[in-house]
Backbone bond lengths (Angstrom), bond angles and torsions (degrees), N, CA, C in turn:
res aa  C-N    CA-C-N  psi(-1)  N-CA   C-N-CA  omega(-1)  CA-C   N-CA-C  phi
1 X - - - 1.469 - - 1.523 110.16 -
2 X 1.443 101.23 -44.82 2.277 96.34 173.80 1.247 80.37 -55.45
3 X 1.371 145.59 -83.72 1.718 140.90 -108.60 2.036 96.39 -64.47
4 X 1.704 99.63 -19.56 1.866 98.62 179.43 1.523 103.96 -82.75
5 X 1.473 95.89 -49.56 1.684 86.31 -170.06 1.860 104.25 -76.08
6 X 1.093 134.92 23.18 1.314 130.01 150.24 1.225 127.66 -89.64
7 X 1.960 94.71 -10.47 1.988 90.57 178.41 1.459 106.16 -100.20
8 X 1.614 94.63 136.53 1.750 104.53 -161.30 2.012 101.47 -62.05
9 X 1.203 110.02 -26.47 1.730 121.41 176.84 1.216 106.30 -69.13
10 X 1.190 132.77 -47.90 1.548 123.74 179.90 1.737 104.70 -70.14
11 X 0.738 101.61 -60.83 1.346 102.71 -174.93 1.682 118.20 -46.93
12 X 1.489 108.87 -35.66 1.588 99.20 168.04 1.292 118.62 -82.21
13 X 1.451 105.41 -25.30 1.919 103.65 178.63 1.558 90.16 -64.59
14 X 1.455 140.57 -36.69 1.704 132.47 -154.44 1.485 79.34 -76.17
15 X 1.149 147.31 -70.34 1.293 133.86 -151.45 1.472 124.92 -70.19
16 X 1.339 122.44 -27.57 0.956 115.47 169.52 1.630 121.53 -89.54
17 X 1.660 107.01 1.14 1.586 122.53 165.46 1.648 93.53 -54.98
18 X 1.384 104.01 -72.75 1.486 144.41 -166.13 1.958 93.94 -47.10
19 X 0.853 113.37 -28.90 1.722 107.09 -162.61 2.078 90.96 -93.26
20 X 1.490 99.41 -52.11 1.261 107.05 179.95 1.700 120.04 -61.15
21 X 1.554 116.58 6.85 1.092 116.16 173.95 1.508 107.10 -142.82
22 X 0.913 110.70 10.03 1.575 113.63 162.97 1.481 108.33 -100.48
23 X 1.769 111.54 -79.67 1.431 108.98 172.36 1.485 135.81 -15.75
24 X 1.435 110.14 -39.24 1.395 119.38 177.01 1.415 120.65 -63.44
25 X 1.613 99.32 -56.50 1.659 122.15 -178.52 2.041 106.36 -65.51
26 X 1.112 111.03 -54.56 1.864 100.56 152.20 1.121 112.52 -37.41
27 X 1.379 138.24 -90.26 1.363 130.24 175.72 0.839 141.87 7.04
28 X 1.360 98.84 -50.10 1.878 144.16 -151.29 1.417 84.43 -78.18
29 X 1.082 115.82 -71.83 1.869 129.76 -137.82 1.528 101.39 -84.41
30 X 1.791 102.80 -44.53 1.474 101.78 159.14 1.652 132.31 -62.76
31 X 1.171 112.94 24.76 1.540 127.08 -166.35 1.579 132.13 42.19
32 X 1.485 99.50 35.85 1.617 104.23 -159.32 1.766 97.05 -116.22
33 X 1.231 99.56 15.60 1.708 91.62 168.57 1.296 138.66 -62.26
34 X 1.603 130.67 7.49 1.067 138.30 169.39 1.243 86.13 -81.17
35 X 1.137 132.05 -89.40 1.807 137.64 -170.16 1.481 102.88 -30.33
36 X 1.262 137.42 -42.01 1.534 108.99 168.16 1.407 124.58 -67.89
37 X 1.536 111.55 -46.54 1.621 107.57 160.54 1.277 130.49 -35.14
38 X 1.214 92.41 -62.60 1.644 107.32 162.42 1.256 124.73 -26.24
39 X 1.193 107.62 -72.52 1.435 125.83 144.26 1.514 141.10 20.79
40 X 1.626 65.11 -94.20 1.855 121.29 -177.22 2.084 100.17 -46.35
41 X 1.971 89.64 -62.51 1.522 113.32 -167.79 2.258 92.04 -53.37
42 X 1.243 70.01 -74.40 2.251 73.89 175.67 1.416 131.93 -5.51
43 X 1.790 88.28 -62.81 0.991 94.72 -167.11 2.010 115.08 -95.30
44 X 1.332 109.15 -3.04 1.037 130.91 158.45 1.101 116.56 -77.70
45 X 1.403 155.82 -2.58 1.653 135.08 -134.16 1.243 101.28 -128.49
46 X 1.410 125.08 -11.30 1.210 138.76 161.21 1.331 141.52 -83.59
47 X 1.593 100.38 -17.38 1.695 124.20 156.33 1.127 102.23 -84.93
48 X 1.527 136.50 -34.80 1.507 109.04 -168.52 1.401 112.75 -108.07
49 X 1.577 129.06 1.90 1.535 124.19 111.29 1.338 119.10 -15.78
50 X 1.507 88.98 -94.71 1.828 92.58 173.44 1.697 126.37 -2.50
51 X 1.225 99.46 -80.07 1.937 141.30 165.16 1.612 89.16 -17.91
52 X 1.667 98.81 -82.61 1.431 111.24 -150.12 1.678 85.02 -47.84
53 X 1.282 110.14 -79.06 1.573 120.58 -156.20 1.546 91.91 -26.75
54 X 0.998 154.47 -90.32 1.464 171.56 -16.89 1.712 91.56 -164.26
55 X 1.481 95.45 -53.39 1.383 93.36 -161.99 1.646 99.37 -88.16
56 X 1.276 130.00 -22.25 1.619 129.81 -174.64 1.755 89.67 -72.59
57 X 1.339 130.39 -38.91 1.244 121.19 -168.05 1.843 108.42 -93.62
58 X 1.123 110.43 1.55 1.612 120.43 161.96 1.874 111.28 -92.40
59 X 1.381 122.21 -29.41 1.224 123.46 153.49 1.308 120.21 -82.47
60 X 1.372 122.40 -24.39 1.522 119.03 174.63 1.311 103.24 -71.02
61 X 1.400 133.53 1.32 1.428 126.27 -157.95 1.488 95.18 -126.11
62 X 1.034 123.42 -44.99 1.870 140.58 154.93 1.368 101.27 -30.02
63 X 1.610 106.44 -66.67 1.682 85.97 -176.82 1.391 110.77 -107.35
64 X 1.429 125.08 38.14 1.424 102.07 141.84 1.589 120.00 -83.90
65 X 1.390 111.31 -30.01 1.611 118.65 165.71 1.159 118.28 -53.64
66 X 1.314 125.12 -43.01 1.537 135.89 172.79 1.277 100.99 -46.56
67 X 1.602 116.80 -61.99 1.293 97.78 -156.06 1.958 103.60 -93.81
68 X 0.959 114.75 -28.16 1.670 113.36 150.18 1.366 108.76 -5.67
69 X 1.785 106.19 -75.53 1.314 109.23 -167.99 1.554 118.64 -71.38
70 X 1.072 128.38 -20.98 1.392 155.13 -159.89 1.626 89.64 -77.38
71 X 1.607 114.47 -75.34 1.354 120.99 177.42 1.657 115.79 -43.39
72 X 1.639 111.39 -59.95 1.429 93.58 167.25 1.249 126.20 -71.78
73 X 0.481 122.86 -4.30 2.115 110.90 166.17 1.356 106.11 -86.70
74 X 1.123 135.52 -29.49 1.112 134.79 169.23 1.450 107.62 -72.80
75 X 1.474 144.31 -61.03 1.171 142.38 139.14 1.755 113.76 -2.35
76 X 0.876 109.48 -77.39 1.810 120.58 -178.99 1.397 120.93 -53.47
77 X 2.006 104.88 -41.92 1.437 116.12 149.26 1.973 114.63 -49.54
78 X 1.240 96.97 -53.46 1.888 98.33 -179.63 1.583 112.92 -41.58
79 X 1.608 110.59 -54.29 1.226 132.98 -173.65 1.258 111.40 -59.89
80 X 1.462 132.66 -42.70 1.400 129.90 -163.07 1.679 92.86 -86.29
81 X 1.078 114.78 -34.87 1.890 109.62 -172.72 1.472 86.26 -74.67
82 X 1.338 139.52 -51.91 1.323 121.59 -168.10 1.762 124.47 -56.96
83 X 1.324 83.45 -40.11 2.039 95.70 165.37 1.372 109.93 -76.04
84 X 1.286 132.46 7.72 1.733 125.11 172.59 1.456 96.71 -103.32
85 X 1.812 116.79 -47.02 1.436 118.44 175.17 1.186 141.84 -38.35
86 X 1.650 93.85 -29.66 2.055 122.54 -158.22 1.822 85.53 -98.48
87 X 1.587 108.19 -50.74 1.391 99.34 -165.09 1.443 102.39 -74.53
88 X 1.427 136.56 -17.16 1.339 121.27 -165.42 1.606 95.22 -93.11
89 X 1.476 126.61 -44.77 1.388 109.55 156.66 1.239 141.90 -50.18
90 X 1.216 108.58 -17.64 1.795 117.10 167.16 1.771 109.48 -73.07
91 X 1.168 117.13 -42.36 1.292 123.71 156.61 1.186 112.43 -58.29
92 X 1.004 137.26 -36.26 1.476 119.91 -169.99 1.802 117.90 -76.84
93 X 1.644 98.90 -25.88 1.514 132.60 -175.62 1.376 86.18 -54.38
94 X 1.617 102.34 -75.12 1.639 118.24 -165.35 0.913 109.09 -28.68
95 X 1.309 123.64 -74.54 1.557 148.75 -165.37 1.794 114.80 -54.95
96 X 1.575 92.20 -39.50 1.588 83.78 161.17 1.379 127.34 -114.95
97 X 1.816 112.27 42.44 1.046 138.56 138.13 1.015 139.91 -66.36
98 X 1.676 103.88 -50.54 1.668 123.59 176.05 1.216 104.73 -93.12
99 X 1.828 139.65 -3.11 1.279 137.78 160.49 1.991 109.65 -45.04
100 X 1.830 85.54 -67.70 1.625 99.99 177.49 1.473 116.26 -69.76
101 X 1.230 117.96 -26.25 1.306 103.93 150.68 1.552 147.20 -42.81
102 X 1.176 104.34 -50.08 1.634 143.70 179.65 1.542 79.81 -79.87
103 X 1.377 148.02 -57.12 1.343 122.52 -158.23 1.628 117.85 -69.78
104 X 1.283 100.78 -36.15 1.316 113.19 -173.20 1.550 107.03 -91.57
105 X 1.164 133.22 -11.78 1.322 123.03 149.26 1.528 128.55 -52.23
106 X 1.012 87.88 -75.24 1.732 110.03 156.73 1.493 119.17 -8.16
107 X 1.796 96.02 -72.13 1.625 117.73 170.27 1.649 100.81 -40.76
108 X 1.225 103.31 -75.07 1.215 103.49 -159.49 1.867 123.72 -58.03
109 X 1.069 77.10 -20.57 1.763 93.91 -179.89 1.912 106.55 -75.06
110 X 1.805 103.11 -40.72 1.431 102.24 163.50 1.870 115.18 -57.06
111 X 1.056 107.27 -45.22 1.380 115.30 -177.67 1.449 116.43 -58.66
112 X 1.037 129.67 -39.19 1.346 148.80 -152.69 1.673 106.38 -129.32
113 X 1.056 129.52 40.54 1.803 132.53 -160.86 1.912 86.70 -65.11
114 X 0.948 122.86 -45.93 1.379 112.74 -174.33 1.174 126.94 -56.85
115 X 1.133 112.88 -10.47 2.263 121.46 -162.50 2.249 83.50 -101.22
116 X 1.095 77.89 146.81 1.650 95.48 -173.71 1.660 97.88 -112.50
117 X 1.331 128.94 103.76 1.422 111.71 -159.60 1.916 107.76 -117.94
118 X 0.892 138.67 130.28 1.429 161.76 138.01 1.618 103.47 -19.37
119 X 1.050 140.74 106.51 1.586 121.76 156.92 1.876 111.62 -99.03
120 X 1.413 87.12 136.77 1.450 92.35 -166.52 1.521 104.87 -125.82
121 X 1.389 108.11 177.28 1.480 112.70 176.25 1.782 119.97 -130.59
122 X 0.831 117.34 131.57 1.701 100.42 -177.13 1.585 128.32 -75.05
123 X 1.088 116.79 90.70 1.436 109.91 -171.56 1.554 118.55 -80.65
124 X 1.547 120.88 -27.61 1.738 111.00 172.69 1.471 94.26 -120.83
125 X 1.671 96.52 -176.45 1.408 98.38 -170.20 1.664 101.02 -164.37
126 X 1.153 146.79 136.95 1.101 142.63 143.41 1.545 118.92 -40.45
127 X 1.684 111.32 124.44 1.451 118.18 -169.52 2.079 95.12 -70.75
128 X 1.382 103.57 123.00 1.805 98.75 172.44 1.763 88.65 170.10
129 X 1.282 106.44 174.98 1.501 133.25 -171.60 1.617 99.03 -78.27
130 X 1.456 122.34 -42.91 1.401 130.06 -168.71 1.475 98.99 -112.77
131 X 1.447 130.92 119.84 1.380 109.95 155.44 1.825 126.18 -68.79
132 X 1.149 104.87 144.20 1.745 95.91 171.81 1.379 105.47 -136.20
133 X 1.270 123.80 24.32 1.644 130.55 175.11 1.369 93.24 175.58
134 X 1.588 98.88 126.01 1.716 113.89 -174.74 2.079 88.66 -149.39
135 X 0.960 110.08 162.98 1.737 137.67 159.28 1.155 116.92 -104.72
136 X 1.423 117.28 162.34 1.380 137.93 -139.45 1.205 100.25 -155.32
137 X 1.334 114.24 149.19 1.619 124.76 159.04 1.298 159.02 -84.92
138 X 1.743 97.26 13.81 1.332 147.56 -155.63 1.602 117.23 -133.51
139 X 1.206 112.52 137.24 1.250 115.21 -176.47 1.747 114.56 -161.53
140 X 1.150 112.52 -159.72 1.977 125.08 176.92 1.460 88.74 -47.80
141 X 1.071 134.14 -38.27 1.460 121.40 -149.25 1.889 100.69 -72.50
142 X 1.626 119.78 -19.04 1.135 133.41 -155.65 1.512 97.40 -114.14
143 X 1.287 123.39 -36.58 1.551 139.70 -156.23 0.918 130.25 113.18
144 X 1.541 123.93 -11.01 1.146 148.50 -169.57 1.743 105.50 -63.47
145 X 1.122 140.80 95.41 1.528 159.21 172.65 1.777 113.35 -105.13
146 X 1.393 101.13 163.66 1.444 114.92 -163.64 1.844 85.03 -81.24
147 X 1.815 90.45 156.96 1.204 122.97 -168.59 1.606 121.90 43.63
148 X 1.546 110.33 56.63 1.095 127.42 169.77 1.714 121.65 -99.47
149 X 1.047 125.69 136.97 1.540 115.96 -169.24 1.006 102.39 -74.78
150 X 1.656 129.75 157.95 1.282 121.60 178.94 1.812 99.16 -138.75
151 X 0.990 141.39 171.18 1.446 132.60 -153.03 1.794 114.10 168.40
152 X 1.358 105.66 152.52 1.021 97.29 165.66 2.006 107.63 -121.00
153 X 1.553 104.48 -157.83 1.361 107.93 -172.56 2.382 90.45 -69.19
154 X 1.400 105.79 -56.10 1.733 91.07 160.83 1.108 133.93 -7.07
155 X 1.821 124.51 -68.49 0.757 107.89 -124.63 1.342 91.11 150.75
156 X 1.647 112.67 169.84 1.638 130.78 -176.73 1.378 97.30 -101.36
157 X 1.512 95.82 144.48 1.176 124.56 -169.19 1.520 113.90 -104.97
158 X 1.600 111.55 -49.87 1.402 120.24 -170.48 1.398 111.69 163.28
159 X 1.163 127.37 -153.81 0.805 136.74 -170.59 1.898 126.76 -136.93
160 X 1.317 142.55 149.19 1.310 126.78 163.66 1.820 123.01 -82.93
161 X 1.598 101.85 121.32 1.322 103.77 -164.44 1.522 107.84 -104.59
162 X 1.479 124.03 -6.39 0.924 137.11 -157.61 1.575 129.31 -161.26
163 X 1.267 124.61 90.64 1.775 111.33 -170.96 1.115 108.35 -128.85
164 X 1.781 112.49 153.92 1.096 118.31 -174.16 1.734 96.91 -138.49
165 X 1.529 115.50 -178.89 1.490 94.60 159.21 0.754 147.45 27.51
166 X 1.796 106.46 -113.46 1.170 137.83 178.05 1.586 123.36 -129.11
167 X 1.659 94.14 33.36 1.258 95.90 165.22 1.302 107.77 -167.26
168 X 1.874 118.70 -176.75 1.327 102.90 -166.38 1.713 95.17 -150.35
169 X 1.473 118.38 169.72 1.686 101.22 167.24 1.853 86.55 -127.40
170 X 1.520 93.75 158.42 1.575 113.40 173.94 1.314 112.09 -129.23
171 X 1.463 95.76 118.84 1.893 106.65 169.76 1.986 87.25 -73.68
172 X 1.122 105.20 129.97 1.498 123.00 135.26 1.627 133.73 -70.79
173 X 1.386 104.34 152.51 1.312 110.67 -167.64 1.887 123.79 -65.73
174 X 1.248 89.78 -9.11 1.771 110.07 169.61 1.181 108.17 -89.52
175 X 1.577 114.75 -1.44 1.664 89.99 -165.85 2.017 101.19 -107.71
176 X 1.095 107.82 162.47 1.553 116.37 -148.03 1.364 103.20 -65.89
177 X 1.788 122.91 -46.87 1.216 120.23 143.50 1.441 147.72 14.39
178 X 1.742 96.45 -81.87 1.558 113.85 156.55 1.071 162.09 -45.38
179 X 1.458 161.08 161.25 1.106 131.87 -137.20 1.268 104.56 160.85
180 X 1.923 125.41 95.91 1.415 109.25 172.58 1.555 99.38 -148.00
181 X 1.918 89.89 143.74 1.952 99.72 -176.59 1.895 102.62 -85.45
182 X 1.546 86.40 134.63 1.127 129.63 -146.75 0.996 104.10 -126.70
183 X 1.762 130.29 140.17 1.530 146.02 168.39 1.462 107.01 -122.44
184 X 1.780 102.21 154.36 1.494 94.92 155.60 1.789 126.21 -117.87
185 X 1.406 89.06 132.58 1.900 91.30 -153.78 1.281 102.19 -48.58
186 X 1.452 142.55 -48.89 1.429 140.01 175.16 1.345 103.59 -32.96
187 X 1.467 121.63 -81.00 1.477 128.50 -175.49 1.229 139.30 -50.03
188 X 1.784 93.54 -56.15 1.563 111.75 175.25 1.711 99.04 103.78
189 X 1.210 118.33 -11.80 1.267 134.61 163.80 1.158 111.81 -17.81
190 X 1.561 126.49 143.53 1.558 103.63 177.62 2.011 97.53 -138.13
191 X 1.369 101.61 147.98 1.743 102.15 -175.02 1.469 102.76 -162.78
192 X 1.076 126.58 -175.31 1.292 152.10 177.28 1.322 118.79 -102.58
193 X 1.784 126.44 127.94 1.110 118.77 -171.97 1.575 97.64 -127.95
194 X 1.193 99.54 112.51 1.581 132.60 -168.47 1.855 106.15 -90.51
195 X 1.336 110.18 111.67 1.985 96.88 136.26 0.880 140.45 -75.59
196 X 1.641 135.48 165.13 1.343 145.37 -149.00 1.177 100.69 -169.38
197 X 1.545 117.79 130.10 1.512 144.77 -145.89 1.684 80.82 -86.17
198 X 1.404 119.77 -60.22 1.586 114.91 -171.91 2.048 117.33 -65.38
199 X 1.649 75.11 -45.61 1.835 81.86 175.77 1.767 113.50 -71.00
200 X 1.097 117.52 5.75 1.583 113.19 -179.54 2.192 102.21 -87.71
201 X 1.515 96.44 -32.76 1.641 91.03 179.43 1.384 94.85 -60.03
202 X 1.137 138.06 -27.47 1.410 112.17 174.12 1.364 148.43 -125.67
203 X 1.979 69.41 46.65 1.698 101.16 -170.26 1.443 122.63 50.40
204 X 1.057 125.93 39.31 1.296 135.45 175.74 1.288 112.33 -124.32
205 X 1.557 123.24 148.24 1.347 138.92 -162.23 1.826 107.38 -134.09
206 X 0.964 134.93 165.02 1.760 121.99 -158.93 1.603 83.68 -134.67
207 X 1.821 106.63 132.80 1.680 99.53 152.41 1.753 97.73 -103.42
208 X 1.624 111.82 125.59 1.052 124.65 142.45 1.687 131.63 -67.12
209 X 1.570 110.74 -152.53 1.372 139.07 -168.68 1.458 98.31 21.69
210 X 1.333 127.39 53.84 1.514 116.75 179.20 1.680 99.24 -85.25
211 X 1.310 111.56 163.41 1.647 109.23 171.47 1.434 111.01 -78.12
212 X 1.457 143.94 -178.02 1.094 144.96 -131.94 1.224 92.36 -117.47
213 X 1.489 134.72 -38.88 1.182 142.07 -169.10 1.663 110.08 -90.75
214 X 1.613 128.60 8.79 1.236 131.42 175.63 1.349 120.22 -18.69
215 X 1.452 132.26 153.12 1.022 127.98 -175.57 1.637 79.15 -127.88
216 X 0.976 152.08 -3.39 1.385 154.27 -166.12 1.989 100.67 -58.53
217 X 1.482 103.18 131.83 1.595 112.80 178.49 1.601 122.81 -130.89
218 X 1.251 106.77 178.01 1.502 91.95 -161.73 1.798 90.68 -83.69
219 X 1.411 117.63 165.07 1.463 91.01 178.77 1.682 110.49 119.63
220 X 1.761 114.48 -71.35 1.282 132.57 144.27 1.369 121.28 8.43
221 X 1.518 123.12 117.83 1.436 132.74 167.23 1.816 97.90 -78.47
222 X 1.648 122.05 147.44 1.077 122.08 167.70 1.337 103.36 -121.32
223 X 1.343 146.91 135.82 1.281 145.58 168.37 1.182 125.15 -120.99
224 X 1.515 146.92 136.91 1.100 115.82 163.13 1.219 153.03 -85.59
225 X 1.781 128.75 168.35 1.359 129.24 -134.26 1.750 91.95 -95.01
226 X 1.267 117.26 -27.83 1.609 95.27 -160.16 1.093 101.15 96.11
227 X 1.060 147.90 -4.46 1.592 132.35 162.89 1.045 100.29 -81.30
228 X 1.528 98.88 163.78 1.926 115.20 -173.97 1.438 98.41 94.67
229 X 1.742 100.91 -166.69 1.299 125.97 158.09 1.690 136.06 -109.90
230 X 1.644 106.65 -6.19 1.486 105.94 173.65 1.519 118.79 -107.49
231 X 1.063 105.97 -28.65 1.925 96.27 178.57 1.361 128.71 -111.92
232 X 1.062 114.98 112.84 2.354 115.14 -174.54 1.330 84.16 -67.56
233 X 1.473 79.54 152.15 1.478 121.18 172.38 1.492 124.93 -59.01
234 X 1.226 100.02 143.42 1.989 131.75 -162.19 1.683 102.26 42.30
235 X 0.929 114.62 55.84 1.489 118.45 158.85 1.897 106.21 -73.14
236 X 0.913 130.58 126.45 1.173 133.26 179.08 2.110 117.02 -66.25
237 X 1.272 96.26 101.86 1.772 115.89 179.55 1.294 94.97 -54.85
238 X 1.477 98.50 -93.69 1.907 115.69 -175.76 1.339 118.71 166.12
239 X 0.726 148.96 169.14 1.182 163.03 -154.98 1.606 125.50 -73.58
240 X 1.692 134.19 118.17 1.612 114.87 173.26 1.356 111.02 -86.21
241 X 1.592 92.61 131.27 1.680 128.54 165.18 1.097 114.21 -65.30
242 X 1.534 128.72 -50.42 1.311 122.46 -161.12 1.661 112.51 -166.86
243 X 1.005 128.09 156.54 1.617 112.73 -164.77 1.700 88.92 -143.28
244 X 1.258 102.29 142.85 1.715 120.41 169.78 1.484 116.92 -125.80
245 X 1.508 114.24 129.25 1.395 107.29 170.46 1.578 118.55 -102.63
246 X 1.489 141.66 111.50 1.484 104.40 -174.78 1.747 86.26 -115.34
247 X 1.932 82.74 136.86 1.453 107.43 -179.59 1.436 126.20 -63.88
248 X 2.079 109.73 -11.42 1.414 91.03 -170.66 1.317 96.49 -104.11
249 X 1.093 133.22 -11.54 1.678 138.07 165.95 1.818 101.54 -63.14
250 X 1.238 109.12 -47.68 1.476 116.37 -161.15 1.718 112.72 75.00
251 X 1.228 106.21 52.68 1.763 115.67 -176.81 1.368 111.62 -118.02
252 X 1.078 106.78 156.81 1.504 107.73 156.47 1.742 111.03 -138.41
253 X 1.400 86.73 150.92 1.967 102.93 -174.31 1.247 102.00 -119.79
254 X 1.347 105.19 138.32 1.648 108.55 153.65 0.872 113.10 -157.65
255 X 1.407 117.87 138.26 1.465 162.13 -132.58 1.612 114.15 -123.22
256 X 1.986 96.31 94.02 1.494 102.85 -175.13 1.367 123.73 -104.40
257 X 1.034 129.50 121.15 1.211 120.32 163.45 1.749 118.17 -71.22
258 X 1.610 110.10 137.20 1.234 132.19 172.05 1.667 114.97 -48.71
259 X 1.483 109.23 112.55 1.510 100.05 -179.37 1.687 112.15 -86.75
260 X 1.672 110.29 0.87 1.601 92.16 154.46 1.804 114.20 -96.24
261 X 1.116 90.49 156.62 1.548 113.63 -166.06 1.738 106.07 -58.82
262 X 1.457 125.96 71.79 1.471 117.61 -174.74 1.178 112.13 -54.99
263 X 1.481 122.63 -23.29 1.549 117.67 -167.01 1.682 118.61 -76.96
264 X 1.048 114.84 -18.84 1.434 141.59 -157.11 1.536 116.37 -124.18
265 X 1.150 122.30 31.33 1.513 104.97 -158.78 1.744 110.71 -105.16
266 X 1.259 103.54 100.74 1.531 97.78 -177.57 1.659 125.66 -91.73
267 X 1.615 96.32 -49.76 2.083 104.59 153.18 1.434 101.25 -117.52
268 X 1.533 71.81 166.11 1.871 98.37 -162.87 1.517 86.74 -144.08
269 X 1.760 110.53 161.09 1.233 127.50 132.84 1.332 128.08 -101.80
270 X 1.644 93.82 148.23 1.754 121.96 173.62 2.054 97.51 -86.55
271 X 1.708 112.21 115.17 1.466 84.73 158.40 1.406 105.28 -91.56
272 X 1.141 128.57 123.94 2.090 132.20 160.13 1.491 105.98 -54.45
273 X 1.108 114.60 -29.85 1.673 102.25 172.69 1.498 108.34 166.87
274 X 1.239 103.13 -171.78 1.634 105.90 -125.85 1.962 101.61 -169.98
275 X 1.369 110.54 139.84 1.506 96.83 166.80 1.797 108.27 -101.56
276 X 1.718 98.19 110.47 1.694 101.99 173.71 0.974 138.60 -56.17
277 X 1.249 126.32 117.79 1.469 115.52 176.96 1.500 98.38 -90.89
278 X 1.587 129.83 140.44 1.548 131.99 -174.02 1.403 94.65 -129.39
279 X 1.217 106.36 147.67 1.807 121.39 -163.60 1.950 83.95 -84.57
């Protein structure tokens, strides 16, 4: 008990214990207990300010985290329905991709009961705006052999330049390579529809050997003639863009664009065969 009352800290906390419980109770008896309350409130009223503030900004801080977390999960909830939305509409795209796909195969297969056709898919492609050599998913293993026409419900596509297996490569009709006899359905006109290494950047293919006196216009269906050995007759080429006459040759050109879609080509048909007509 000395070793407490020797520490100078105990001893002032005991006295001012001792003051804070005497002083009051005097007060008391002397009838002056409003003035200590009084007091009391005074000298208190600024800690429990203090207090309040302290603790409204320890719950103001509670629920900003609360709702922090609240928002992101709800956020992350937003996000996961939005990635089911995008992917189930991307499916839905697909699906009514390969609908019109499947329709116009079909068509054409009604139209054409004689062509024995391959359905294929394009798996490589030359990096450019126009393809003019792409791969396939089809090959010997199917029947699929070199210099086979390949096409869509459009229109001709190209040709097979290359097979293996289970796969195949196709020169396209832009590509410089190529080469198919060609009419024009208006006229009956008959020419050659040539690629061109420069005219392929802009996906365009040229019918030559026209006669001098052409009646050929921009506008013009081109189809092909059935001459040769790879493409039957009136398969749909595509369309003339633009026509040139030069007077000291005495020629005329015109300049078709492909009515299947080169830019885009994901399936294609293989025809396996065909009844030839040979010039």
């Amino acid at each position: 008990m000395k070793k407490l009352f020797a520490n100078k800290f105990f001893v002032i906390m005991f006295c001012i214990a001792l003051m804070l419980v005497i002083v009051p109770s005097v007060l008391s008896i002397m009838g002056l207990s409003d003035y200590v309350r009084g007091a009391v409130v005074t000298v208190l009223s600024p800690f429990e300010h203090a207090m309040t503030a302290a603790t409204n900004a320890i719950e103001g801080f509670t629920d900003y985290f609360t709702e922090y977390d609240r928002l992101k999960a709800e956020n992350e909830e937003l996000k996961d329905k939005l990635a089911e939305l995008e992917d189930r509409n991307y499916r839905i795209e697909e699906i009514e991709r390969m609908n019109d796909w499947l329709y116009n195969y079909f068509d054409l297969a009604r139209e054409h009961p004689e062509y024995d056709f391959a359905v294929a898919n394009v798996v490589g492609r030359e990096v450019g705006n126009y393809m003019s050599v792409f791969t396939l998913d089809v090959g010997t293993d199917v029947g699929v052999t070199k210099d086979m026409p390949v096409v869509t419900s459009d229109g001709i596509v190209g040709y097979v330049n290359e097979a293996g297996t289970n796969w195949c490569k196709v020169l396209t009709i832009i590509e410089s390579a190529s080469s198919v006899g060609a009419y024009v359905q208006r006229t009956g006109e008959v020419g050659l529809i040539e690629g061109d290494f420069d005219l392929r950047l802009e996906g365009l293919c040229r019918l030559t050997y026209l006669a001098t006196d052409s009646n050929v216009e921009v506008g013009d269906r081109v189809l092909s003639s059935g001459l040769g050995s790879i493409y039957p007759r009136d398969l749909v080429i595509g369309i003339v863009e633009r026509v040139e006459s030069d007077t000291f040759s005495r020629s005329v050109t015109a300049y078709v664009r492909p009515s299947a879609n080169l830019e885009d080509l994901s399936r294609v048909m293989v025809i396996k065969s065909y009844e030839t007509v040979r010039e």
